[in-house]
N, CA, C and O atoms as a Tripos MOL2 file, in Angstrom:
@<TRIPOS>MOLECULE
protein
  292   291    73     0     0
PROTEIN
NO_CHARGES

@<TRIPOS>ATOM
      1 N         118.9710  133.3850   -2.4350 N.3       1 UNK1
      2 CA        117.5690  133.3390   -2.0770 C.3       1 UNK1
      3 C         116.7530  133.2850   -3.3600 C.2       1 UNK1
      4 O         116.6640  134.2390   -4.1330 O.2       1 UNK1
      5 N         116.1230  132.0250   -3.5490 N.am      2 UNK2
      6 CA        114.9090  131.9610   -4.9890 C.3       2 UNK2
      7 C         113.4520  132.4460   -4.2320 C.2       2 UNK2
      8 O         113.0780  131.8320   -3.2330 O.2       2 UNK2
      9 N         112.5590  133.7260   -4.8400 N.am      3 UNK3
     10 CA        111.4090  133.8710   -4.2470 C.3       3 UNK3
     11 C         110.6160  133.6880   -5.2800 C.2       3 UNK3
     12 O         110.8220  134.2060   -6.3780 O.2       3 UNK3
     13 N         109.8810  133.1170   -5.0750 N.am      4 UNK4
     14 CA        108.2290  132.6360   -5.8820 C.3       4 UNK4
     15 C         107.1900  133.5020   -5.2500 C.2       4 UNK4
     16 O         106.7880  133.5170   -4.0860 O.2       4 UNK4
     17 N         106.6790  134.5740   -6.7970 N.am      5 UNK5
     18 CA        105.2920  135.2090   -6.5680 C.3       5 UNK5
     19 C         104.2380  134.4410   -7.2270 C.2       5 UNK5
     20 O         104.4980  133.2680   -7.4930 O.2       5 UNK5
     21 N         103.2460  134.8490   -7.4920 N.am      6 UNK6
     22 CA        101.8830  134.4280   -7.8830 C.3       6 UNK6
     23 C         101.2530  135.7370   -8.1860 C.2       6 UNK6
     24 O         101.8290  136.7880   -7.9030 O.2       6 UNK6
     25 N         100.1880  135.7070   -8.7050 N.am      7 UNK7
     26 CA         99.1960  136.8070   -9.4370 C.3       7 UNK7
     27 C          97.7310  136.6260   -7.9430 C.2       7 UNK7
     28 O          97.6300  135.6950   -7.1450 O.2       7 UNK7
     29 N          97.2790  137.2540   -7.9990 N.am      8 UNK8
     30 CA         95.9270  137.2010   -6.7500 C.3       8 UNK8
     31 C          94.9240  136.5470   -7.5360 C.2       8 UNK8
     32 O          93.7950  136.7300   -7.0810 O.2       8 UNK8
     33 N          94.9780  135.7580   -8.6970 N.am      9 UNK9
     34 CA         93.7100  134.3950   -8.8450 C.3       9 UNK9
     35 C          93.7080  133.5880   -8.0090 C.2       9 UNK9
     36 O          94.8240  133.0870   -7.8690 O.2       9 UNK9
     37 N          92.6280  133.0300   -7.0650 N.am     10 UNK10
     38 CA         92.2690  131.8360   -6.3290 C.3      10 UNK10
     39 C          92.8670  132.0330   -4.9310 C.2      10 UNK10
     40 O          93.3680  133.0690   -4.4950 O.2      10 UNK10
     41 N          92.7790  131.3040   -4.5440 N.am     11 UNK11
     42 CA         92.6540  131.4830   -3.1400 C.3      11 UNK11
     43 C          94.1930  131.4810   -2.7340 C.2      11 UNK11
     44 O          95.1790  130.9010   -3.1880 O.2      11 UNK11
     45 N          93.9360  132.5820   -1.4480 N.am     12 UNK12
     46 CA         95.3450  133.1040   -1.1220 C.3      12 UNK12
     47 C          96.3430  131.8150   -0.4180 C.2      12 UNK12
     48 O          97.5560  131.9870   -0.5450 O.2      12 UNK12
     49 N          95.9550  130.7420    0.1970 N.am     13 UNK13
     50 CA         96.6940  129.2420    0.5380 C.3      13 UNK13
     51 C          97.1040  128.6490   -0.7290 C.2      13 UNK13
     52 O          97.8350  127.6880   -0.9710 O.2      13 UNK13
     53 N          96.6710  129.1860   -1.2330 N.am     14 UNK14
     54 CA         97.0350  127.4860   -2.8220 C.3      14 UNK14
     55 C          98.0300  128.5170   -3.5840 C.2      14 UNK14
     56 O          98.9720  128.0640   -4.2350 O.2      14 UNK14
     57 N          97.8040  129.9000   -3.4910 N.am     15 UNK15
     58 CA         98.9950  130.8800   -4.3270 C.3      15 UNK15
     59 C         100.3050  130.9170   -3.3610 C.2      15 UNK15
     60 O         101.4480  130.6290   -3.7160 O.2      15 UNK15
     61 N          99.9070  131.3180   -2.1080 N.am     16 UNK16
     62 CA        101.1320  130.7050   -0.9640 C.3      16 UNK16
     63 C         102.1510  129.4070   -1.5320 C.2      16 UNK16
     64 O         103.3520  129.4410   -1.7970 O.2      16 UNK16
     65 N         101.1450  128.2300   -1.6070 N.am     17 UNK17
     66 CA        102.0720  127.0740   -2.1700 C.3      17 UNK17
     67 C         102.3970  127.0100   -3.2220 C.2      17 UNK17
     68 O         103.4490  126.4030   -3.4240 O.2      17 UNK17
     69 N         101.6910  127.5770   -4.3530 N.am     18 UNK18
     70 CA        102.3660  127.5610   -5.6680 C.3      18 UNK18
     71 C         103.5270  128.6020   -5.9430 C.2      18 UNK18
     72 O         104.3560  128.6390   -6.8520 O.2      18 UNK18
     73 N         103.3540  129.2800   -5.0630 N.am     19 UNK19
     74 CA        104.7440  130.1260   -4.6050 C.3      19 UNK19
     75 C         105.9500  129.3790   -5.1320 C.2      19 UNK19
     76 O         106.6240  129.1870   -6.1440 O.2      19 UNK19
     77 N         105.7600  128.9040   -3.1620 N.am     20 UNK20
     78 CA        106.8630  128.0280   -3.1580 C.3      20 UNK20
     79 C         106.7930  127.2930   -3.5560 C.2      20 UNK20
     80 O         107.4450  126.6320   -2.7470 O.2      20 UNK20
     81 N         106.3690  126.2650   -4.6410 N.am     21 UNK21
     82 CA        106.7910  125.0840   -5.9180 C.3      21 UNK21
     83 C         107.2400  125.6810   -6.7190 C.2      21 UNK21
     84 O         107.7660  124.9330   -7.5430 O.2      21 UNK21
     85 N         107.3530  126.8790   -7.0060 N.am     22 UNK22
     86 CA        108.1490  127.5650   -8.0850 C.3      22 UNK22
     87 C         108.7040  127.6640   -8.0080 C.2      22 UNK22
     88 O         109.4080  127.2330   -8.9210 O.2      22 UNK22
     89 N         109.6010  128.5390   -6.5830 N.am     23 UNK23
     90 CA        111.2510  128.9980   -5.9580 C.3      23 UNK23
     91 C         111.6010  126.9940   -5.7510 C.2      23 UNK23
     92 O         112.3350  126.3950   -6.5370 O.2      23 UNK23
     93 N         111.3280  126.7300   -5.2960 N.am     24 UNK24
     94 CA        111.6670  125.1390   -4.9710 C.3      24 UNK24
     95 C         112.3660  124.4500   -6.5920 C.2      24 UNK24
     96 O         113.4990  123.9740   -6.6740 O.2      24 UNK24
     97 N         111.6270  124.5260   -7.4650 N.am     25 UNK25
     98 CA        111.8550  124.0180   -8.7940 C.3      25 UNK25
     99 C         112.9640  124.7660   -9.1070 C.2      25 UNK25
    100 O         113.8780  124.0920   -9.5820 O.2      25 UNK25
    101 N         113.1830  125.9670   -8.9920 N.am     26 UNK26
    102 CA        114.4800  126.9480   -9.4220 C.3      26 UNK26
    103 C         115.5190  126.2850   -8.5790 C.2      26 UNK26
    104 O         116.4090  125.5850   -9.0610 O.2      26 UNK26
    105 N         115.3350  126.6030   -6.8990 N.am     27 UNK27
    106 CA        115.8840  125.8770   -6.3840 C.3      27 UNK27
    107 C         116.8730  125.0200   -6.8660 C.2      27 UNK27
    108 O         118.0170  125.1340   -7.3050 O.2      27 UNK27
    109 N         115.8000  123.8190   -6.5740 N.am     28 UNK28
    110 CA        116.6680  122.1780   -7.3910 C.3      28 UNK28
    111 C         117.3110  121.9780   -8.6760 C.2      28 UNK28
    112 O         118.1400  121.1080   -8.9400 O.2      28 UNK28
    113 N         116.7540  123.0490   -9.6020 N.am     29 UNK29
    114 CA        117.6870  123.4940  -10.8190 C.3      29 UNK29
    115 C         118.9660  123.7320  -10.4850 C.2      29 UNK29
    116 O         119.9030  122.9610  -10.6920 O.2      29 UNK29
    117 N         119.0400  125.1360   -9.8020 N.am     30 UNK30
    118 CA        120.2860  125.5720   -9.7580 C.3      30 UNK30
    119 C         121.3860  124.8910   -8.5620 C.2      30 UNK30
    120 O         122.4950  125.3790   -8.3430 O.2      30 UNK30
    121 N         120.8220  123.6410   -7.8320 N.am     31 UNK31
    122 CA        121.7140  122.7670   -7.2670 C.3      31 UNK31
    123 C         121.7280  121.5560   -7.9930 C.2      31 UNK31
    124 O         122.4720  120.8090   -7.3580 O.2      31 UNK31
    125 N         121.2410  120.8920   -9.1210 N.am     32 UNK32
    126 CA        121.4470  119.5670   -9.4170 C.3      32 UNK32
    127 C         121.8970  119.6300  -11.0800 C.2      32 UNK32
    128 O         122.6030  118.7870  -11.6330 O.2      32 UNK32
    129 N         121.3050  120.8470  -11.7300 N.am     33 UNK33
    130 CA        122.3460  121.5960  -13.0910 C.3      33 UNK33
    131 C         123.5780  122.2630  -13.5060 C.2      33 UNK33
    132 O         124.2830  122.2600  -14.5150 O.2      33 UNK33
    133 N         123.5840  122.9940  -12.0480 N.am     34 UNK34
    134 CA        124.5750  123.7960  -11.8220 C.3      34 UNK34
    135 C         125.3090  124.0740  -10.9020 C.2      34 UNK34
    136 O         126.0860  125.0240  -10.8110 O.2      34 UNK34
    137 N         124.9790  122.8160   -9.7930 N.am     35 UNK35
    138 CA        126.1790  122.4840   -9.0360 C.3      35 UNK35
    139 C         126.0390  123.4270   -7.4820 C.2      35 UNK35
    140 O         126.7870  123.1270   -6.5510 O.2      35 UNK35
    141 N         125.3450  124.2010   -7.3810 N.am     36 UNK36
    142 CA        125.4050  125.2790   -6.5610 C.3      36 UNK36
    143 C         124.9770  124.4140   -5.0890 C.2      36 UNK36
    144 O         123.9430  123.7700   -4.9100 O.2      36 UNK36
    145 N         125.8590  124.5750   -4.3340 N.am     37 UNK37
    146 CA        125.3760  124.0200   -2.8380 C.3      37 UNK37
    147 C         124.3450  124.3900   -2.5170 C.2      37 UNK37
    148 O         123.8760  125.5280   -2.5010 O.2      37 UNK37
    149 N         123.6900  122.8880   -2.0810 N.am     38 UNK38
    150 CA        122.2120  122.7900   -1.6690 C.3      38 UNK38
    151 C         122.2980  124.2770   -0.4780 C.2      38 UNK38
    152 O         121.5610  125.2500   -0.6390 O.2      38 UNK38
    153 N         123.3590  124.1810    0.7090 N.am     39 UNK39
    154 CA        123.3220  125.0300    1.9550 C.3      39 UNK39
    155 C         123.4180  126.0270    1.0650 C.2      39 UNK39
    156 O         123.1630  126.8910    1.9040 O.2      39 UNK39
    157 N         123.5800  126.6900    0.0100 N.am     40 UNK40
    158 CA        123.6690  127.9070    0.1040 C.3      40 UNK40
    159 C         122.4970  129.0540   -0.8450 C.2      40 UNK40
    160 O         122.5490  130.2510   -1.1310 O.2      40 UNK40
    161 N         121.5600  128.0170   -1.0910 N.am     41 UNK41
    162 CA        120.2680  128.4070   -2.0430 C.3      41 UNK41
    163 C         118.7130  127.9400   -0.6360 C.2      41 UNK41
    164 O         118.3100  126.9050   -0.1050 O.2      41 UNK41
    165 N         118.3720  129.2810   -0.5900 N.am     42 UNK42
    166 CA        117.0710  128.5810    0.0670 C.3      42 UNK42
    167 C         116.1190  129.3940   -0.8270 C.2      42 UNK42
    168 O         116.3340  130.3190   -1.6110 O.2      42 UNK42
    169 N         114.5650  128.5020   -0.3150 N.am     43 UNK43
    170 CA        113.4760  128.9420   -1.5800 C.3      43 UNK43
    171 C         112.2190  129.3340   -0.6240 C.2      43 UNK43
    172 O         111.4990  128.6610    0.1140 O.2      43 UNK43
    173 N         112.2700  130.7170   -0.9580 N.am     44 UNK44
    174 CA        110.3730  130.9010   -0.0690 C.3      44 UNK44
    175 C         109.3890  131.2220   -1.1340 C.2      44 UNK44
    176 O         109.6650  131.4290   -2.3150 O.2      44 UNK44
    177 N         108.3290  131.2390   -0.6440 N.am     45 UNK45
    178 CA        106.7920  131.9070   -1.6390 C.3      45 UNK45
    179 C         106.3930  132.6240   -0.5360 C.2      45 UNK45
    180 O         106.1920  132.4360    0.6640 O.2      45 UNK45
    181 N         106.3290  133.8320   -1.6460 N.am     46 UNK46
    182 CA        105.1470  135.1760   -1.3510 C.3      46 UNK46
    183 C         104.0820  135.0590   -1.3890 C.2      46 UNK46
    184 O         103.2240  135.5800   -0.6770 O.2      46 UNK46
    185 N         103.9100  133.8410   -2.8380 N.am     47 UNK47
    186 CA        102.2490  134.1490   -2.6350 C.3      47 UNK47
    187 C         101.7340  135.5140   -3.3440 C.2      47 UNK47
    188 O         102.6400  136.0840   -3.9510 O.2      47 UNK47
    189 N         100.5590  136.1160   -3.3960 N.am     48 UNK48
    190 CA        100.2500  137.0420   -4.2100 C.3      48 UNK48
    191 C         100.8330  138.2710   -3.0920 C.2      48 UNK48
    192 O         100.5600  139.3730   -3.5660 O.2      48 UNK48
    193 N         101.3050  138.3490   -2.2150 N.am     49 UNK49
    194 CA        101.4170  139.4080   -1.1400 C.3      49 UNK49
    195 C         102.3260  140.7990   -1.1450 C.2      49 UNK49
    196 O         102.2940  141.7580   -0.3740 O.2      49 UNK49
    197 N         103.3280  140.4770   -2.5680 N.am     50 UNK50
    198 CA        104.0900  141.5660   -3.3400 C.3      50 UNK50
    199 C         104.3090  141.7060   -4.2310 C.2      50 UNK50
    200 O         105.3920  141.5460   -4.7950 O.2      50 UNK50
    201 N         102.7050  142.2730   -4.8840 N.am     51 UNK51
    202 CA        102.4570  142.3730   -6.2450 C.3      51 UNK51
    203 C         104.2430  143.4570   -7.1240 C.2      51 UNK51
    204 O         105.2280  144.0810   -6.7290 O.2      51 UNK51
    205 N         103.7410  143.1150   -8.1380 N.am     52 UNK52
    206 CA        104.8600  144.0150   -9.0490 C.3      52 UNK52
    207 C         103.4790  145.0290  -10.1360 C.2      52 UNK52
    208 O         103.3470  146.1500  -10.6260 O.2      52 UNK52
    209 N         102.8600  143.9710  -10.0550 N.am     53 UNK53
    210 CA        101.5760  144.7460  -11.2150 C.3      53 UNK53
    211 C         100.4720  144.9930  -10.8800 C.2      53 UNK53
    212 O         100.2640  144.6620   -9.7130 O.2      53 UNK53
    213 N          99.4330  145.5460  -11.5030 N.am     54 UNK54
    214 CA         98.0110  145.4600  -11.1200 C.3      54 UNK54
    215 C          97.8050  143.9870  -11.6030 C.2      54 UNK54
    216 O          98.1640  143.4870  -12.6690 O.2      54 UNK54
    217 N          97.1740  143.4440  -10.6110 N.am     55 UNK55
    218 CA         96.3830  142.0290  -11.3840 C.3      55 UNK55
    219 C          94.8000  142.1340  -11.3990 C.2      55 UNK55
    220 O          94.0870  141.1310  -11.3840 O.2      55 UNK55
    221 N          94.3500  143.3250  -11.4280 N.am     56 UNK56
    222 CA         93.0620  143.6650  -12.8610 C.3      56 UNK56
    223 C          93.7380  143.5040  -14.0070 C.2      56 UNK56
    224 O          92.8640  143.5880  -14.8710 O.2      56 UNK56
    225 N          94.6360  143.3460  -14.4680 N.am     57 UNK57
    226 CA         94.7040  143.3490  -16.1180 C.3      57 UNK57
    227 C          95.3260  141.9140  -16.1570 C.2      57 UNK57
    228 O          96.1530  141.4380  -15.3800 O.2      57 UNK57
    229 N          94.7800  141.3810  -17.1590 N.am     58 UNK58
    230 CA         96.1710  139.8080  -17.7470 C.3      58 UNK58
    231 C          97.5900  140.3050  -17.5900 C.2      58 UNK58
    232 O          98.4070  139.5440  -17.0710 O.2      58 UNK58
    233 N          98.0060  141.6510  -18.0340 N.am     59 UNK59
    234 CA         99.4010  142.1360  -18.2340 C.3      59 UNK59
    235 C          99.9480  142.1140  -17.4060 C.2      59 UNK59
    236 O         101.1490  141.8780  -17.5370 O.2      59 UNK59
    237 N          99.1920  142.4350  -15.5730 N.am     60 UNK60
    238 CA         99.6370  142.7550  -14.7570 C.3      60 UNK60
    239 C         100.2440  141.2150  -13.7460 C.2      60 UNK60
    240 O         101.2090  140.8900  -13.0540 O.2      60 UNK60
    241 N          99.0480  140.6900  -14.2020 N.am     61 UNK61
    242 CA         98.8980  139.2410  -13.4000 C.3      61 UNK61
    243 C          99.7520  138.8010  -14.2040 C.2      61 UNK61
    244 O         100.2880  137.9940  -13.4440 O.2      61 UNK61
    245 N         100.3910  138.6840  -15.3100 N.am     62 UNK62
    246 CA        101.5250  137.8550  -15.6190 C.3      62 UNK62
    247 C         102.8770  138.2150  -15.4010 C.2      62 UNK62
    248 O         103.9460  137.6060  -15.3660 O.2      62 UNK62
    249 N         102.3950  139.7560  -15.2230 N.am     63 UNK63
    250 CA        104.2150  139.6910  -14.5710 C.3      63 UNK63
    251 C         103.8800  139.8340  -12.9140 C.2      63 UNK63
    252 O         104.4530  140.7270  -12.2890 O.2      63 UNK63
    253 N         103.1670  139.1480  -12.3930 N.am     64 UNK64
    254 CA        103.1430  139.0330  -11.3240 C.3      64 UNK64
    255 C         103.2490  137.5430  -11.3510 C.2      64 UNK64
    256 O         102.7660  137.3020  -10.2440 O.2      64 UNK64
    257 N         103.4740  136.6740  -11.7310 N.am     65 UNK65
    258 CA        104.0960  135.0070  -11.7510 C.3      65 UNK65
    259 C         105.4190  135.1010  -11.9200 C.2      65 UNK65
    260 O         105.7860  135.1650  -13.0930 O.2      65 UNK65
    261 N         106.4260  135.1330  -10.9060 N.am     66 UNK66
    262 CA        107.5180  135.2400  -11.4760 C.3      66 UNK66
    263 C         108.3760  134.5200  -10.3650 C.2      66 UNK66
    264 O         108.0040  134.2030   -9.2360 O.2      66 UNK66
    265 N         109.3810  134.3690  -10.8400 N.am     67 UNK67
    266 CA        110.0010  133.7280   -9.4870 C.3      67 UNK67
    267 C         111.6320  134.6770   -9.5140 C.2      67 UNK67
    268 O         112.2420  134.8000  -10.5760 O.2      67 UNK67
    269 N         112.1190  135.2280   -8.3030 N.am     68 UNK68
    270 CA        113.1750  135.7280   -8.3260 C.3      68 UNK68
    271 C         114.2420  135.5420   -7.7740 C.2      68 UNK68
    272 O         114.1540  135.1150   -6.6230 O.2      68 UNK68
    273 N         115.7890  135.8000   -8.3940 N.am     69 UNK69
    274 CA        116.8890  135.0630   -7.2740 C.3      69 UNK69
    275 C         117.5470  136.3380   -6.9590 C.2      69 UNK69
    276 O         117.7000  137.3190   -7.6870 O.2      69 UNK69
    277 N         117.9520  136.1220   -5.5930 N.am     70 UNK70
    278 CA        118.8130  137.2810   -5.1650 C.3      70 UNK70
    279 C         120.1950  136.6200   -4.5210 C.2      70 UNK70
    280 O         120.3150  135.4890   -4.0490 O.2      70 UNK70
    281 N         121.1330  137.5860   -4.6340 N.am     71 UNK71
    282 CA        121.6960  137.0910   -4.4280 C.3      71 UNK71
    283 C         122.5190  138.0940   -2.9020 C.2      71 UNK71
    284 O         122.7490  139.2780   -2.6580 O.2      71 UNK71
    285 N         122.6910  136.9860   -2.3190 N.am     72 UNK72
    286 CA        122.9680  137.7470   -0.5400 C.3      72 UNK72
    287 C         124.2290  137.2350   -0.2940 C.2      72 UNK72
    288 O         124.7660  136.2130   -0.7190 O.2      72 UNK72
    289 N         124.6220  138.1050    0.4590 N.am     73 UNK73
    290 CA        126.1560  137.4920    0.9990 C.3      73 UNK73
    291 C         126.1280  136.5710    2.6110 C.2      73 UNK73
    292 O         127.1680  136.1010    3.0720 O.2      73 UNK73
@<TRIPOS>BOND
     1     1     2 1
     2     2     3 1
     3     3     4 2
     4     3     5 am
     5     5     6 1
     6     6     7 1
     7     7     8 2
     8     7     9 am
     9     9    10 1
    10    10    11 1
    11    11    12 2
    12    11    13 am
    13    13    14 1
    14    14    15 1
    15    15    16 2
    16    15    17 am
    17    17    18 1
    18    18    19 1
    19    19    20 2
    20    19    21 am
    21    21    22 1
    22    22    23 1
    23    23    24 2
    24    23    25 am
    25    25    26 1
    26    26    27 1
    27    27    28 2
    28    27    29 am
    29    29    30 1
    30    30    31 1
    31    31    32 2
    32    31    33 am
    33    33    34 1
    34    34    35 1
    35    35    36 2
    36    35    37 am
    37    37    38 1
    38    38    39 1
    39    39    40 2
    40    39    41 am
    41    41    42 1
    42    42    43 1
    43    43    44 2
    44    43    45 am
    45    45    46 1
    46    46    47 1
    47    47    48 2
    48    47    49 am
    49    49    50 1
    50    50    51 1
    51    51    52 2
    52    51    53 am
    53    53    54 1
    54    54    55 1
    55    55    56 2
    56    55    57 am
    57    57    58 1
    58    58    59 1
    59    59    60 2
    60    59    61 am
    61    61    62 1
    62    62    63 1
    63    63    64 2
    64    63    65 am
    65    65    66 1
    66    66    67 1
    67    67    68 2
    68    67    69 am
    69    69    70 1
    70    70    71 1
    71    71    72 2
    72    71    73 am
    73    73    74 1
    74    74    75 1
    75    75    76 2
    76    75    77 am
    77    77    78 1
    78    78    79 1
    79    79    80 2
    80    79    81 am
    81    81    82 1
    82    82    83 1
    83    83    84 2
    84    83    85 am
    85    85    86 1
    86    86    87 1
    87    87    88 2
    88    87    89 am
    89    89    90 1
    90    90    91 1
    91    91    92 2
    92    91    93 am
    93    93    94 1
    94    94    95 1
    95    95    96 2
    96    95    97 am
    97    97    98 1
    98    98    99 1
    99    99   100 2
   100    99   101 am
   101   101   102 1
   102   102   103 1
   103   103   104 2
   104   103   105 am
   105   105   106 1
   106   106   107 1
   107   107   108 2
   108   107   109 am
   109   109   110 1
   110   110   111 1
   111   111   112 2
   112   111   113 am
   113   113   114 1
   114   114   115 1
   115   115   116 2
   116   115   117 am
   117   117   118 1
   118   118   119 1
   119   119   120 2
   120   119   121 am
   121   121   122 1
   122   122   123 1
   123   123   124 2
   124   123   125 am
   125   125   126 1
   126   126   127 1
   127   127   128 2
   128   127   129 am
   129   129   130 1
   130   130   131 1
   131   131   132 2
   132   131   133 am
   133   133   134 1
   134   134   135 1
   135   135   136 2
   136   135   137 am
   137   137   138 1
   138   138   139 1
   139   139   140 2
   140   139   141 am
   141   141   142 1
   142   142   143 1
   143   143   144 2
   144   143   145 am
   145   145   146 1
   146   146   147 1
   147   147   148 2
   148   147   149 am
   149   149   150 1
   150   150   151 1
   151   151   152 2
   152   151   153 am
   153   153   154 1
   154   154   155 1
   155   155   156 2
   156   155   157 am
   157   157   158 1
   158   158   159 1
   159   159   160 2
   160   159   161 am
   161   161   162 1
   162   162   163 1
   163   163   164 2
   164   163   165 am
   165   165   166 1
   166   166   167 1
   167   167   168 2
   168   167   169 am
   169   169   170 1
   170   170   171 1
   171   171   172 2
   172   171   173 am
   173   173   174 1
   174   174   175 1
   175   175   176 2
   176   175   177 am
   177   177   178 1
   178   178   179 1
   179   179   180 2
   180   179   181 am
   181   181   182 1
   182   182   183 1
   183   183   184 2
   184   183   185 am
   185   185   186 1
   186   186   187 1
   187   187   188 2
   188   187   189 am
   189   189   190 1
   190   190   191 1
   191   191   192 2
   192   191   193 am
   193   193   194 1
   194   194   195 1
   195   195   196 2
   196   195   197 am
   197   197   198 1
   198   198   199 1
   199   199   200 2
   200   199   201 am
   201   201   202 1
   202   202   203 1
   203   203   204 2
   204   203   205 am
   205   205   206 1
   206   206   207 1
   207   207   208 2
   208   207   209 am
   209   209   210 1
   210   210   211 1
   211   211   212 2
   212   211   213 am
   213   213   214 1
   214   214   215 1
   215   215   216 2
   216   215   217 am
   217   217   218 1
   218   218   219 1
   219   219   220 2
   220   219   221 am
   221   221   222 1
   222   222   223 1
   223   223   224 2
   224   223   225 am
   225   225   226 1
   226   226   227 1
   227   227   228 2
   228   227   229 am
   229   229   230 1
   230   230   231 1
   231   231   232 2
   232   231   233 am
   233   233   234 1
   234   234   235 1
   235   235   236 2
   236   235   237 am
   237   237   238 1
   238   238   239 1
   239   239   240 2
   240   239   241 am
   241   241   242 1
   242   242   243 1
   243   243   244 2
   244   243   245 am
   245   245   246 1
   246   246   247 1
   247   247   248 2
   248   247   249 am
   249   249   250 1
   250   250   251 1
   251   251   252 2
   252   251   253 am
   253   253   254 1
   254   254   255 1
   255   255   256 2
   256   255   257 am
   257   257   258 1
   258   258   259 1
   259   259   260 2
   260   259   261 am
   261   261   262 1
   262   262   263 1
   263   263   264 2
   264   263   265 am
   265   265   266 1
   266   266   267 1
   267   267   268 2
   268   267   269 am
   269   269   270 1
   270   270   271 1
   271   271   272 2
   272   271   273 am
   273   273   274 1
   274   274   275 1
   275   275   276 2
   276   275   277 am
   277   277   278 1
   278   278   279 1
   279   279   280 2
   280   279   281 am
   281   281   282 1
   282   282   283 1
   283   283   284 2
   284   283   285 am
   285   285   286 1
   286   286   287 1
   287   287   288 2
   288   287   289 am
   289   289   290 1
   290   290   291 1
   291   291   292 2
@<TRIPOS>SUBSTRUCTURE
     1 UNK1         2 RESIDUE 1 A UNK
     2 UNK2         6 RESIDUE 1 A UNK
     3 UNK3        10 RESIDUE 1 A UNK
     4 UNK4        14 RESIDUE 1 A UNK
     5 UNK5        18 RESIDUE 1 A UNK
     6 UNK6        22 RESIDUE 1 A UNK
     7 UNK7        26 RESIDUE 1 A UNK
     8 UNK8        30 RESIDUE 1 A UNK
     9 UNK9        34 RESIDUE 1 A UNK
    10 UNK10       38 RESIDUE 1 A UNK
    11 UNK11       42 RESIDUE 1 A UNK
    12 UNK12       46 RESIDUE 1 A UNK
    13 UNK13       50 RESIDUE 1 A UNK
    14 UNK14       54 RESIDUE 1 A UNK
    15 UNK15       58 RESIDUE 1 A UNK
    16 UNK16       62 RESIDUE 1 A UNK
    17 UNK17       66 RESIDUE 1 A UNK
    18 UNK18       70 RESIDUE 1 A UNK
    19 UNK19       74 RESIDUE 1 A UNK
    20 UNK20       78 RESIDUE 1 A UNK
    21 UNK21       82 RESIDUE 1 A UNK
    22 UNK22       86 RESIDUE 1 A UNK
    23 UNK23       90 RESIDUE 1 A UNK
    24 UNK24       94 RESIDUE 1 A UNK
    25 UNK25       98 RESIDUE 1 A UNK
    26 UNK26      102 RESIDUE 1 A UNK
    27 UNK27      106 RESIDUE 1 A UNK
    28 UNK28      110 RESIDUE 1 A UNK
    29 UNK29      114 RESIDUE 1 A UNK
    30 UNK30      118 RESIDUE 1 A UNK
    31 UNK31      122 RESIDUE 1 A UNK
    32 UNK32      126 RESIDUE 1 A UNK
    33 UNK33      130 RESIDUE 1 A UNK
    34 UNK34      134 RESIDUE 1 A UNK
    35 UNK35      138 RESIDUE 1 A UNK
    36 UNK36      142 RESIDUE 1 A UNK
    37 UNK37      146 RESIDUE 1 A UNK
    38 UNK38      150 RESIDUE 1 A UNK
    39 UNK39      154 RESIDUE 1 A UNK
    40 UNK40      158 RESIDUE 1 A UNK
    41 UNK41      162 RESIDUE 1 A UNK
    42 UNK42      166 RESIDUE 1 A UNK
    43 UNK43      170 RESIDUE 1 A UNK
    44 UNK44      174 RESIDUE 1 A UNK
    45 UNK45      178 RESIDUE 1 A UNK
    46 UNK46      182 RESIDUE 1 A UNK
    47 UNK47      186 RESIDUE 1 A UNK
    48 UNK48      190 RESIDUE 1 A UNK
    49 UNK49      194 RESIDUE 1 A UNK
    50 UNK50      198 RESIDUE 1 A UNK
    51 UNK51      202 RESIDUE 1 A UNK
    52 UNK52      206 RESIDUE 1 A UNK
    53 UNK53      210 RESIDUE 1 A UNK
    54 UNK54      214 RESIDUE 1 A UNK
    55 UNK55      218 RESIDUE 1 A UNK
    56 UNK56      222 RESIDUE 1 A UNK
    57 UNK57      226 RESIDUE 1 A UNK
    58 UNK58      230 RESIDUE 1 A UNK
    59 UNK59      234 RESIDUE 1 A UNK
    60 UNK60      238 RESIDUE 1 A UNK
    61 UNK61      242 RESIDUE 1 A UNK
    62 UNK62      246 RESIDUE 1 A UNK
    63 UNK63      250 RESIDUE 1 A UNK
    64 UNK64      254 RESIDUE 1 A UNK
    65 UNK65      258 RESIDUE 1 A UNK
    66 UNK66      262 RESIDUE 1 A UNK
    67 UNK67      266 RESIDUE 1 A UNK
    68 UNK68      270 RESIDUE 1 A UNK
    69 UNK69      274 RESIDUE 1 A UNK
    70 UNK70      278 RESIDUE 1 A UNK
    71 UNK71      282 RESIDUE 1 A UNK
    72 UNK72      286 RESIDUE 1 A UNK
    73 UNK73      290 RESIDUE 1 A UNK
């Protein structure tokens, strides 16, 4: 599972999708670099909806852009 966050700048639809263009890009990395079956990588966006930081601060909002892989059985 690749998940794409975002920081809470701009409007909560366009951080939704830039979400997921992020997990998507990891995604297609790790199936067309590294071989990993398309069936077995899927990609969602959060969106700003599970922050890690405060995003009052720059510090917070940047580690709130992140994209993460987990790995599930």
């Amino acid at each position: 599972m690749v998940e794409g966050h975002t920081d809470s700048v701009g409007p909560a639809a366009f951080n939704l999708q830039l979400s997921l263009i992020r997990a998507e890009k990891v995604r297609r990395t790790l199936i067309e670099r590294y071989g990993v079956s398309a069936e077995r990588v899927e990609a969602r966006g959060f969106g700003e909806s599970l922050p890690q930081a405060d995003n009052s601060t720059p510090e917070g909002r940047q580690k709130n852009r992140r994209v993460l892989v987990r790995l599930l059985r």
